[in-house]
C-alpha positions, 0 to 999 in steps of 0.5 A: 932269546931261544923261544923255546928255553925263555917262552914255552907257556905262550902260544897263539891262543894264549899270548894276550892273556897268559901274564896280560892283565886288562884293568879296562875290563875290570873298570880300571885303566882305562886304555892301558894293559898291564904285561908282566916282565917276562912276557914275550912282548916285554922281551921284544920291546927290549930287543927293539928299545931303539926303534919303538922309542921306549926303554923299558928299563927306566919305565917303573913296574907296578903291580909285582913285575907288571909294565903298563902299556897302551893297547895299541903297543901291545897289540902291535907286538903280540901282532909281531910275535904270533905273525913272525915268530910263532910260525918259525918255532911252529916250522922248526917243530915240524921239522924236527918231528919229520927229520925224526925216524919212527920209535919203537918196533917195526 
């Protein structure tokens, strides 16, 4: 999946909160989070179904299009994303705007 084209609304800043729900915080739930279906986490764990033993797709949602997961998983793939990811979009975006030649008059 092209970051860029599927996960625009998710940086740094905002990738434990953007469409993540903490039902402990709110005295619900102890030890689960809720992540949406097209949160970047989701994505990964589908793309690496095999390797963290879960398949999302026979996992029910709840809460209109809401995955519940343990911290820990969570954690683990925001960890993931913001460390392996995000740097390589933030360098693809950087060098683009320095391959870029200046607009407007000289």
């Amino acid at each position: 999946m092209n970051w860029s084209v599927h996960f625009t609304a998710w940086n740094a800043t905002n990738l434990d909160t953007l469409l993540v729900i903490h039902p402990d915080q709110q005295g619900g739930m102890p030890g689960r989070i809720l992540v949406h279906e097209i949160h970047p986490v989701v994505a990964l764990l589908r793309k690496n179904r095999a390797g963290v033993n879960l398949d999302l797709d026979t996992t029910p949602k709840v809460n209109n299009g809401y995955y519940v997961l343990t911290p820990a998983c969570f954690q683990t793939c925001s960890n993931a994303i913001r460390d392996r990811v995000l740097p390589q979009i933030l360098g693809q975006t950087l060098e683009h705007v320095i391959e870029q030649p200046p607009s407007g008059p000289q």
